[in-house]
Residue, then its C-alpha position, 0 to 999 in steps of 0.5 A: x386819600x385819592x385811593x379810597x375815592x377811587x376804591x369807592x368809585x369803582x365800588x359804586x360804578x359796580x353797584x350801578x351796573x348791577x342795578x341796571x342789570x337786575x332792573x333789566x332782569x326785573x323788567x322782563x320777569x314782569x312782562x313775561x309774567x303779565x302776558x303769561x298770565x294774561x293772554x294765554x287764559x285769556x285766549x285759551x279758556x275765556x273766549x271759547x266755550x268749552x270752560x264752564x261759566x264759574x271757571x270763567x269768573x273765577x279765572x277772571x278774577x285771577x287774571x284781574x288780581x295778576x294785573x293789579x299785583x303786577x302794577x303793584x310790583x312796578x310801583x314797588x319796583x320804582x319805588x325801590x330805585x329813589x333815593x332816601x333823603x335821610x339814612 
């Protein structure tokens, strides 16, 4: 009895290092992925003027969309983390 609790406790103690690391791993996907795609067009094409205007809109618009799929991402990601009441 006493060894299947430790067997399930060593099993647990090893899914939970695991879930720290890929929360950790995620995390850092999502920010690189949020100022790669941010902050280079933004400072690269929006600012200056050799990108034509509709280039503009449109990279604006990705850039509008790569917000809002990334806060998306996060909320799905926490999401993910809390636990279900029923099985």
């Amino acid at each position: 009895m006493i060894h299947a609790y430790d067997e399930d406790l060593a099993r647990n103690e090893l899914v939970d290092t695991k879930n720290s690391q890929m929360t950790a791993l995620t995390g850092v996907m999502l920010t690189l992925q949020s100022t790669l795609f941010t902050d280079l067009p933004v400072n690269q094409f929006l600012i200056k003027d050799l990108v034509p205007v509709c280039c503009k809109i449109f990279l604006s618009i990705v850039i509008i969309m790569s917000i809002s799929l990334y806060v998306y991402s996060l909320y799905k990601f926490i999401d993910a983390y809390v636990f279900s009441v029923k099985f």
